[in-house]
N, CA, C and O atoms as a Tripos MOL2 file, in Angstrom:
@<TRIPOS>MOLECULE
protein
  168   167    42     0     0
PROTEIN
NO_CHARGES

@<TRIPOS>ATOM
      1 N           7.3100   -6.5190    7.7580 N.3       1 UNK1
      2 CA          8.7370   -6.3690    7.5060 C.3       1 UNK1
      3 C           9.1380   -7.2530    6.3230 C.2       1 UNK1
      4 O           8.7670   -8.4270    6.3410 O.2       1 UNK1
      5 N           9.8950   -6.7740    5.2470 N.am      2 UNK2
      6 CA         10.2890   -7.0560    4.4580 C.3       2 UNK2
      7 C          11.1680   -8.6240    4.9400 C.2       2 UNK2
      8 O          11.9260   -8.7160    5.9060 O.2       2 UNK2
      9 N          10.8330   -9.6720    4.0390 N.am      3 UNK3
     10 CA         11.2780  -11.0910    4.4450 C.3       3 UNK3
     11 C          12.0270  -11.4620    3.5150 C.2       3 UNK3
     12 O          11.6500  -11.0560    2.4160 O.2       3 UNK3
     13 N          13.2630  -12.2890    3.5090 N.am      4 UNK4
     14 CA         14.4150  -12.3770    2.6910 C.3       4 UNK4
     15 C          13.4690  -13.9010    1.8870 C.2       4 UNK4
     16 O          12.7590  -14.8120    2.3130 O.2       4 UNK4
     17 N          14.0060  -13.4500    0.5150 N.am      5 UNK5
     18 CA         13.7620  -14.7490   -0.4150 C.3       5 UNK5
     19 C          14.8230  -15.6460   -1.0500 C.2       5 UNK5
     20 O          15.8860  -15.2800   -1.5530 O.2       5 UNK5
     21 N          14.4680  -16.5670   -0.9670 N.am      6 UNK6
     22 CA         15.3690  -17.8270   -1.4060 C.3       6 UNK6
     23 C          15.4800  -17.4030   -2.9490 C.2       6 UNK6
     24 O          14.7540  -16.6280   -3.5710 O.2       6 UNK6
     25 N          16.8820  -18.3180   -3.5030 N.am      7 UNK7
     26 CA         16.8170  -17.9300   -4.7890 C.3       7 UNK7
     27 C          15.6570  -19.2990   -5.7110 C.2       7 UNK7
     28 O          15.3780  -19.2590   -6.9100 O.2       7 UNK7
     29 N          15.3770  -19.9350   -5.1240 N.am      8 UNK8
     30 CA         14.0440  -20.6810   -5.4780 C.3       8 UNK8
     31 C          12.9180  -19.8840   -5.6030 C.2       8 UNK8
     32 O          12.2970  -19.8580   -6.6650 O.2       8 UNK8
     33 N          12.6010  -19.2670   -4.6910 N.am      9 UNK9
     34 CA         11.8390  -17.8360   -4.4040 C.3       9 UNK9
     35 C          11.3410  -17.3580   -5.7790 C.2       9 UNK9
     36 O          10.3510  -17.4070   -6.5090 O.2       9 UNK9
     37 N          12.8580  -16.7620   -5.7020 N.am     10 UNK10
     38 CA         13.0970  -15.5400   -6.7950 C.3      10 UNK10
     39 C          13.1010  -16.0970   -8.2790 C.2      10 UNK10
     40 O          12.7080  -15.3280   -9.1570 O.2      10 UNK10
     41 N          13.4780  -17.2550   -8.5980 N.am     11 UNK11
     42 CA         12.9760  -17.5860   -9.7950 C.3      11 UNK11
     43 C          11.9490  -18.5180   -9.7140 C.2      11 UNK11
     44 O          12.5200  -19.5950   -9.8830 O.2      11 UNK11
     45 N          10.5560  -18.7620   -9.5250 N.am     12 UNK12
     46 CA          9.1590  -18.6530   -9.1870 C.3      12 UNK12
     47 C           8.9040  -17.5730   -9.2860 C.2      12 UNK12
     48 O           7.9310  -17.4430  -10.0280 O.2      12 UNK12
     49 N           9.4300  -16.2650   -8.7600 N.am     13 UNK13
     50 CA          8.8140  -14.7760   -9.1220 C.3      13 UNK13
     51 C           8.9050  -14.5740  -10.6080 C.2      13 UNK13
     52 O           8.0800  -14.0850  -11.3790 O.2      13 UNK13
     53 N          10.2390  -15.1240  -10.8510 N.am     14 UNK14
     54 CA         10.2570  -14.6350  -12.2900 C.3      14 UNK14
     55 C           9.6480  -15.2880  -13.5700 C.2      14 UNK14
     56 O           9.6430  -14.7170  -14.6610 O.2      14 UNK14
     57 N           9.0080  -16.8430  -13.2930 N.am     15 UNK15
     58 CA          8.1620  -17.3600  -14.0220 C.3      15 UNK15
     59 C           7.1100  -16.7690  -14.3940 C.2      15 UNK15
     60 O           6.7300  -16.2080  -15.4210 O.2      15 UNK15
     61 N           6.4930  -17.0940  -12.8860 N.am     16 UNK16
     62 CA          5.4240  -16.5950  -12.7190 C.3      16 UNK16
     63 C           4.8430  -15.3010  -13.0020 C.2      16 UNK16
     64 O           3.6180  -15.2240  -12.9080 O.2      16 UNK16
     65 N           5.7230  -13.9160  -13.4460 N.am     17 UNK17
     66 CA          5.8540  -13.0100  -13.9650 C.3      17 UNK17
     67 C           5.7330  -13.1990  -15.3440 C.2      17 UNK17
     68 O           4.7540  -12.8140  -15.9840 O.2      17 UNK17
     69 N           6.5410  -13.6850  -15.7450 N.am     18 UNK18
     70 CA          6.4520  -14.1930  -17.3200 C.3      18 UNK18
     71 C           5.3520  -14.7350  -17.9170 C.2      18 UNK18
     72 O           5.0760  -14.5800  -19.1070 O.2      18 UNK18
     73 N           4.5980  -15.4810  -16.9870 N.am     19 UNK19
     74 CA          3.3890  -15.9550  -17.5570 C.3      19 UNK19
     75 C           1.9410  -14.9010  -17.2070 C.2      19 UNK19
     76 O           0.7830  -15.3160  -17.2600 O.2      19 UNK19
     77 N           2.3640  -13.4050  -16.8300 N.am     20 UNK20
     78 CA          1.3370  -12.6430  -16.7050 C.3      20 UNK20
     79 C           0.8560  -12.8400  -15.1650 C.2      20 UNK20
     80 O           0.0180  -11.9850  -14.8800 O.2      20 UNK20
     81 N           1.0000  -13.2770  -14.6340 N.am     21 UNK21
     82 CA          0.0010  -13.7120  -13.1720 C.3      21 UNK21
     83 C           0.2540  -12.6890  -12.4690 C.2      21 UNK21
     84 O           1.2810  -12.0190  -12.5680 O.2      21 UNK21
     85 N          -0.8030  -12.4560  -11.5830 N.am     22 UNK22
     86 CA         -0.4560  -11.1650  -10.4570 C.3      22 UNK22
     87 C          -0.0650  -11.3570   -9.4290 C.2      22 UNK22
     88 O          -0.4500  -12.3650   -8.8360 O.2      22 UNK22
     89 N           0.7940  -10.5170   -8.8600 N.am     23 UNK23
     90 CA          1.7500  -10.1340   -7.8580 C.3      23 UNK23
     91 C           0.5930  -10.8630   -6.2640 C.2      23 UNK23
     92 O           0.9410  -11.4410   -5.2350 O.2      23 UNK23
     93 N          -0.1270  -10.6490   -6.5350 N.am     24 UNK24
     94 CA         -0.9280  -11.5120   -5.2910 C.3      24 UNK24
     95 C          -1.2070  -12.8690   -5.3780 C.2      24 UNK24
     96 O          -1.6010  -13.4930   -4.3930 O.2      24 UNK24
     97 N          -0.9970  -13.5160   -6.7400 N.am     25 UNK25
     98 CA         -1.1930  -14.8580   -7.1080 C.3      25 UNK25
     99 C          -0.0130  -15.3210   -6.6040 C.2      25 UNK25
    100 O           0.0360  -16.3350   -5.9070 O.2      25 UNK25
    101 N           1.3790  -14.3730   -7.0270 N.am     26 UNK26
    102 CA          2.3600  -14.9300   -6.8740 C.3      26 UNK26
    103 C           3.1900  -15.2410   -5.3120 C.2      26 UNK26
    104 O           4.0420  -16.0790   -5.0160 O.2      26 UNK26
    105 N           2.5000  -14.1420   -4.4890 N.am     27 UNK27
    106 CA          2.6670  -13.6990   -2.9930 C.3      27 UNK27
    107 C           1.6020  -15.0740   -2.6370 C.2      27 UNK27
    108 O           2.1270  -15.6470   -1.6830 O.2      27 UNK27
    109 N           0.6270  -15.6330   -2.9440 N.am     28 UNK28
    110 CA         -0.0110  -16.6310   -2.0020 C.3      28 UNK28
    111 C           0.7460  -18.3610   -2.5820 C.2      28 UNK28
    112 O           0.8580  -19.3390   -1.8420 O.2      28 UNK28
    113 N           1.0370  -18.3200   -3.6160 N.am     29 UNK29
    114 CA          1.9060  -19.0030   -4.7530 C.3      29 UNK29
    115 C           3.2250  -19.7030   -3.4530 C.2      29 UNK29
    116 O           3.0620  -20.7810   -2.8810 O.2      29 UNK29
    117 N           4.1400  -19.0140   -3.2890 N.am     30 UNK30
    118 CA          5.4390  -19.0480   -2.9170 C.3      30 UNK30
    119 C           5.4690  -18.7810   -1.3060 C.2      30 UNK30
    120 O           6.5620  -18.8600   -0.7450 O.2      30 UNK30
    121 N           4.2760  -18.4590   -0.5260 N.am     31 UNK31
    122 CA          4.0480  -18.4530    0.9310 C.3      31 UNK31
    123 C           4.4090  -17.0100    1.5980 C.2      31 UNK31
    124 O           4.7050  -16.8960    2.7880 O.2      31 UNK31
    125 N           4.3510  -15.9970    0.7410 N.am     32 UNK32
    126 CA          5.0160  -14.2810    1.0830 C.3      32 UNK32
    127 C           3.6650  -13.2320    1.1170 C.2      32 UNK32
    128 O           2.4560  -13.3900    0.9440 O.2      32 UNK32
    129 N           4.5510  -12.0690    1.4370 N.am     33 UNK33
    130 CA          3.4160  -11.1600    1.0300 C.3      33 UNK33
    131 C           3.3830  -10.3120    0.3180 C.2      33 UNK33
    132 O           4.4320   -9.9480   -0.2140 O.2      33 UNK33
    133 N           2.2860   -9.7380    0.0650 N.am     34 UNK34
    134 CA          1.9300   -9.0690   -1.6900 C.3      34 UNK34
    135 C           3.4560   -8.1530   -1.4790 C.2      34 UNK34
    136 O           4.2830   -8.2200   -2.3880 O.2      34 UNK34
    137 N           3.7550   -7.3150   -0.2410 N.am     35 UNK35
    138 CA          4.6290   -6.3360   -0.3550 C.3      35 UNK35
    139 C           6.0000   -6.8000   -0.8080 C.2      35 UNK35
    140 O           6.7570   -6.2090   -1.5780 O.2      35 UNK35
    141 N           6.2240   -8.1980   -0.0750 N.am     36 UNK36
    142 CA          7.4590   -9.1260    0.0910 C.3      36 UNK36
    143 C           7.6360   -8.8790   -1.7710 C.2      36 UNK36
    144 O           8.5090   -8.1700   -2.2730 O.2      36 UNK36
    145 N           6.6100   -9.6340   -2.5300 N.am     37 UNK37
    146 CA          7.0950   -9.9860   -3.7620 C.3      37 UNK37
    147 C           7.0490   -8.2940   -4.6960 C.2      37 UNK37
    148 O           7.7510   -8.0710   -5.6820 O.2      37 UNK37
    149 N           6.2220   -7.4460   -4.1860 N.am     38 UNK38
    150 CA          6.5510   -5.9930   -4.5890 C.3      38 UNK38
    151 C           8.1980   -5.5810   -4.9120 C.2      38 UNK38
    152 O           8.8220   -5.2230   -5.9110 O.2      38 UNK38
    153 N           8.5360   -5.8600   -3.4120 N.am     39 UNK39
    154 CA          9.6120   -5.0520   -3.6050 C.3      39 UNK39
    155 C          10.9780   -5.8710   -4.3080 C.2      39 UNK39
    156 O          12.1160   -5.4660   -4.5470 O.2      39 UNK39
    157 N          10.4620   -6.9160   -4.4730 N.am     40 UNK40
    158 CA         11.6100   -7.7720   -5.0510 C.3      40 UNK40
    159 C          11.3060   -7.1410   -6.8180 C.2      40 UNK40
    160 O          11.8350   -6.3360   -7.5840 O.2      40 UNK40
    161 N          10.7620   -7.5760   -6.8200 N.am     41 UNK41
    162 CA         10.3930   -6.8200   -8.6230 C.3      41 UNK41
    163 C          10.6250   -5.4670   -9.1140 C.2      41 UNK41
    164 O          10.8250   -5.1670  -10.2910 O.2      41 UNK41
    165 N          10.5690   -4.4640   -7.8500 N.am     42 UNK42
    166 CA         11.1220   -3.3210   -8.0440 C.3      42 UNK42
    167 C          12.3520   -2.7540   -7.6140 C.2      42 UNK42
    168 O          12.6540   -1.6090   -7.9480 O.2      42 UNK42
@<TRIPOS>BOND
     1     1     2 1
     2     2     3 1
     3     3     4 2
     4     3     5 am
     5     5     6 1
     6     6     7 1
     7     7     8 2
     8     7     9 am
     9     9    10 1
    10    10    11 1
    11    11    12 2
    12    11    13 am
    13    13    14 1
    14    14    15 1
    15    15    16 2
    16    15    17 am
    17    17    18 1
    18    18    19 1
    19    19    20 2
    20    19    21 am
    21    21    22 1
    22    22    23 1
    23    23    24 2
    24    23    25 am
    25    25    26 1
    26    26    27 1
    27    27    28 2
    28    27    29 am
    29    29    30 1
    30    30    31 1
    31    31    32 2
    32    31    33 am
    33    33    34 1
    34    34    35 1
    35    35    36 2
    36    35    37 am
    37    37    38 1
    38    38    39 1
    39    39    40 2
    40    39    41 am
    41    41    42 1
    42    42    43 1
    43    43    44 2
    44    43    45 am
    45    45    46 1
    46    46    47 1
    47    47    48 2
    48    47    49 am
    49    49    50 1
    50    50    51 1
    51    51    52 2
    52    51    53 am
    53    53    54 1
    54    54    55 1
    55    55    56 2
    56    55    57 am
    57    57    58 1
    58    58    59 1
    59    59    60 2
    60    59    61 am
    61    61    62 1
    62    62    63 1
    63    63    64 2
    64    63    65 am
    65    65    66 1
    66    66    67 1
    67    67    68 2
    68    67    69 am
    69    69    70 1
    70    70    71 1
    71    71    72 2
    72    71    73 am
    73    73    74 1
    74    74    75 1
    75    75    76 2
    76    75    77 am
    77    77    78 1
    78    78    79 1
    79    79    80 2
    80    79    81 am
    81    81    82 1
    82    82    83 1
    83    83    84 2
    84    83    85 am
    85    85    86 1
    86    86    87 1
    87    87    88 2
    88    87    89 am
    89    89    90 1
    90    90    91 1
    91    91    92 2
    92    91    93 am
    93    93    94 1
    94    94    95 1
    95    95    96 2
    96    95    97 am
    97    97    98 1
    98    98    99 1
    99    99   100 2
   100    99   101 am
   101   101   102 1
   102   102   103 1
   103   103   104 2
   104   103   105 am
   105   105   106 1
   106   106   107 1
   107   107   108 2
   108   107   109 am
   109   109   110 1
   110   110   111 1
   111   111   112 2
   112   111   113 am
   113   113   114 1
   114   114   115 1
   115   115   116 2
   116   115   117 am
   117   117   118 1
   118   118   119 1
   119   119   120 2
   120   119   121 am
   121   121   122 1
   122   122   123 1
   123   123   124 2
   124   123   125 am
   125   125   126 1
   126   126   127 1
   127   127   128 2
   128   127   129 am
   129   129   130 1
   130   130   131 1
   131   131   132 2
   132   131   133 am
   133   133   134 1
   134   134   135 1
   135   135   136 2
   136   135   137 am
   137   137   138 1
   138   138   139 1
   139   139   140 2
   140   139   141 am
   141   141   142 1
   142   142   143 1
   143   143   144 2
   144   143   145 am
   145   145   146 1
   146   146   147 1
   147   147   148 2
   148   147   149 am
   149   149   150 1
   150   150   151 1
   151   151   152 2
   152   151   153 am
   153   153   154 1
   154   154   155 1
   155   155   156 2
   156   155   157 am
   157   157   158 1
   158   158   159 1
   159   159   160 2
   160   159   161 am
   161   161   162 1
   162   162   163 1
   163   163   164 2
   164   163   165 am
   165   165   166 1
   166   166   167 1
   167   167   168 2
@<TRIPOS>SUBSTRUCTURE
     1 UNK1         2 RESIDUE 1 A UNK
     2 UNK2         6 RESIDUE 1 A UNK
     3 UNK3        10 RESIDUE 1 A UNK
     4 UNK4        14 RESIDUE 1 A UNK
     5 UNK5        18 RESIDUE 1 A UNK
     6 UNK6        22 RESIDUE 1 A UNK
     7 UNK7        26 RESIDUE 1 A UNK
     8 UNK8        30 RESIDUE 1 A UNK
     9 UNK9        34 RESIDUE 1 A UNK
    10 UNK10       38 RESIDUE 1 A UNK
    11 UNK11       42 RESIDUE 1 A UNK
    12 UNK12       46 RESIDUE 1 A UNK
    13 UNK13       50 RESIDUE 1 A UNK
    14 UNK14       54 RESIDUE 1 A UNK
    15 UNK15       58 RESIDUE 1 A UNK
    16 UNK16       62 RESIDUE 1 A UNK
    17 UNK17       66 RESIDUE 1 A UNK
    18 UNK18       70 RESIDUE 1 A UNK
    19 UNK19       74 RESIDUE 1 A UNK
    20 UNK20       78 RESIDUE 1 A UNK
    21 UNK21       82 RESIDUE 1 A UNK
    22 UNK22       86 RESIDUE 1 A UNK
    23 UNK23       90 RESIDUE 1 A UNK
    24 UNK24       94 RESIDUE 1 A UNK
    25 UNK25       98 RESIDUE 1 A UNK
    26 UNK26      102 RESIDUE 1 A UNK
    27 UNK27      106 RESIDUE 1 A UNK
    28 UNK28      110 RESIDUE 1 A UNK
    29 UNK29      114 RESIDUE 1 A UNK
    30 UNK30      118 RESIDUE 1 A UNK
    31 UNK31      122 RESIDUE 1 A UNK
    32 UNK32      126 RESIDUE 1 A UNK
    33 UNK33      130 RESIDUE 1 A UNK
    34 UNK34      134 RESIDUE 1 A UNK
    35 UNK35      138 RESIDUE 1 A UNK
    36 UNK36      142 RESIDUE 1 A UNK
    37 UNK37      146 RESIDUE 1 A UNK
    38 UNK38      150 RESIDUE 1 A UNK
    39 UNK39      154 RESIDUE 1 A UNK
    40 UNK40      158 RESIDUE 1 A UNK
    41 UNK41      162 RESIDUE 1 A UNK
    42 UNK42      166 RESIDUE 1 A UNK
């Protein structure tokens, strides 16, 4: 089930995006899961 993210969270997603890293780096990164940080990006 989709898990609500902090806005700390969410900008860590968006670094970490910026610097190329993958969506599973970033899901073990921030304590979520691959889907959690999926659907935030989309």
């Amino acid at each position: 089930m989709y898990k609500q993210l902090t806005s700390e969270q969410r900008y860590t997603i968006s670094v970490l995006l910026q610097k190329k890293l993958s969506i599973s780096f970033i899901a073990e990164k921030i304590g979520v899961s691959v889907s959690t940080v999926s659907l935030e990006i989309n």
